[in-house]
N, C-alpha and C positions, 0 to 999 in steps of 0.2 A: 802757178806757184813755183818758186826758184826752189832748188835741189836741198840748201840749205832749209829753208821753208819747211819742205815735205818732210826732211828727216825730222825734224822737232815737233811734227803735226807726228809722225807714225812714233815718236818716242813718248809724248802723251798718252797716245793709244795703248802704246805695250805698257805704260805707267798704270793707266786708268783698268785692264783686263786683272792687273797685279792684285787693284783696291778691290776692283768687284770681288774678287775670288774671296779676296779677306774678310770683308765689311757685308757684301752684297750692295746692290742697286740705292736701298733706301738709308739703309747708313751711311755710304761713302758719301766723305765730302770731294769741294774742286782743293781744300786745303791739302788734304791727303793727298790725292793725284797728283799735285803741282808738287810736293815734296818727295812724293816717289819719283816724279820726273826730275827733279833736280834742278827746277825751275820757279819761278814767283805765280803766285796766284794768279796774278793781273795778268800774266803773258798767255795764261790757257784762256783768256777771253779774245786772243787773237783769231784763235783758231775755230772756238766755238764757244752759242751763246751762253751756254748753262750745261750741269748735268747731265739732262736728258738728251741734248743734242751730243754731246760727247758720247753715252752709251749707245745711242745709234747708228754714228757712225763708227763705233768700235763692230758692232753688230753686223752693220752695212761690209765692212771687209771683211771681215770670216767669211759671211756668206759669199760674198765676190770672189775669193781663195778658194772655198770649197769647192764653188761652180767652175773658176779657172783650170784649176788640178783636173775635175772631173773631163773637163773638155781636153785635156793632154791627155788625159789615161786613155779617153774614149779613139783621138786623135792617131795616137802611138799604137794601138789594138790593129789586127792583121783582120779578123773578122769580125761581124756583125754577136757574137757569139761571145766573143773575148772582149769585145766592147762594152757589152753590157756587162760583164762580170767589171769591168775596168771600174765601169761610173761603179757599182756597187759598192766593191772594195777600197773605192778613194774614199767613198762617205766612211766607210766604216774605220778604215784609218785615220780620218779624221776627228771622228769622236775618242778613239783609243786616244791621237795625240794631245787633245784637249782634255780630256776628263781621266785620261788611267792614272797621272800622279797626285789627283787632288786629294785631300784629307776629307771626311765627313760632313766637315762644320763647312769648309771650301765650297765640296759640292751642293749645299744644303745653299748655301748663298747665290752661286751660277744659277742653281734650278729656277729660283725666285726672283732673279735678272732677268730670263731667258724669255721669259713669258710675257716682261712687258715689250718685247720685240716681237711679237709674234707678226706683226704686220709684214718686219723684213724676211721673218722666215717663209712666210707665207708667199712673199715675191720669189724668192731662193726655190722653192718647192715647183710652183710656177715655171720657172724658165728651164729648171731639173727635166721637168715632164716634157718639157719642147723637144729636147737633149732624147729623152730617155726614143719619142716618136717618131724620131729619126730613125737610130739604131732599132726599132721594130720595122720600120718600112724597109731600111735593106736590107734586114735578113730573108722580110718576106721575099722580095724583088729575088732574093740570090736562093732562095729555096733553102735557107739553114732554120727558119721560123715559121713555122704551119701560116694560114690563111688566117689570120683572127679581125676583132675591131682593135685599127692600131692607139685609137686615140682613149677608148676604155681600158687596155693595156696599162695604157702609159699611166692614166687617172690614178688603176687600183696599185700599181708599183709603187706611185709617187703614194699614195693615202696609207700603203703596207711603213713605206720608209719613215714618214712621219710619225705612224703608228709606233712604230718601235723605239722612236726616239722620244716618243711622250714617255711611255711605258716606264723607257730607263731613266727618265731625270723624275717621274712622279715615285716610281716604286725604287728607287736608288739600287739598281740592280748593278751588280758588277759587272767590270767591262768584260772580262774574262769570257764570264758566261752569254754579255751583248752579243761579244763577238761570233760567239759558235751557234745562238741563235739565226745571227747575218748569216752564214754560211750554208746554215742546214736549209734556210727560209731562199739562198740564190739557188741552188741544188733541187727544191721545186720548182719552184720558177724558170729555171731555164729548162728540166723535164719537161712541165707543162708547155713549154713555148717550142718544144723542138717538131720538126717537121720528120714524123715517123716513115713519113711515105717514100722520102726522097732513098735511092737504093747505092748501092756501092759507087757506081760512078758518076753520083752527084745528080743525078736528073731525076724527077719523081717519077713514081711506079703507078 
């Protein structure tokens, strides 16, 4: 797809993100979206076949962005220790930058979009936990993360992270408060995951 292409397919998408917030999933039309895009109805059939395929691949790139970001933060991090705090904190950024300016009625509508995607987030959570497996295997290898199961790790973090993100779109919990949850909840997590044994000059005792 040419450059021109793309940008009129990603200005759909920021159109379409605009209606869900407003209308939600089942109210928004392609009418709306095509007029918030600033475009003819007919032209959003270029790009996709109906509705549901445009909410998906609205859905499809958040989670693609989120996991992208996560893989920088993780990337950019100096150790196995700061990386996981990385991935943590780009999720939780993430939800601050999508949901802290929404109004009640906004978020009351996301919540109830959100859910008929759960297959992509399901994918998203998925490849999250790949990510997260990584960053347990080298800390173990570098002696900054006890001996654990790396792959039950990864499961219960990815099932905590989900966790919390149901929580706050079913019980519309403030972001405020999301956030110091995220923080207090990495603060165990990374206690529990530290490797008590290892002694001042890095080699275990």
């Amino acid at each position: 797809m040419g450059r021109q292409k793309e940008e009129k397919k990603e200005a759909i998408l920021n159109a379409a993100f605009e209606i869900f917030k407003k209308y939600g999933l089942k109210k928004a039309t392609l009418d709306d979206i095509a007029r918030e895009a600033g475009m003819a109805n007919t032209s959003l059939y270029y790009y996709f076949s109906n509705k549901d395929d445009l909410f998906q691949a609205l859905i499809r790139r958040e989670c693609e962005s989120m996991l992208e970001q996560e893989k920088k933060a993780i990337a950019e991090a100096h150790n196995p220790k700061d990386k996981f705090s990385a991935s943590w904190t780009t999720f939780r950024s993430m939800l601050e930058y999508h949901f802290d300016s929404l109004s009640t009625n906004e978020f009351k509508n996301l919540r109830e979009s959100i859910w008929e995607a759960h297959e992509f987030v399901n994918k998203y959570q998925n490849e999250h936990e790949q990510l997260i497996k990584q960053v347990l295997q080298a800390g173990i290898e570098q002696s900054v993360f006890k001996k654990c199961d790396v792959g039950l790790v990864a499961t219960s973090v990815s099932a905590c992270r989900k966790g919390l993100f149901q929580e706050f779109i079913e019980s519309e919990m403030p972001i405020d408060r999301m956030s110091k949850v995220m923080d207090s909840l990495l603060d165990l997590i990374l206690h529990g995951l530290e490797n008590t044994r290892v002694g001042r000059v890095g080699t275990e005792e």
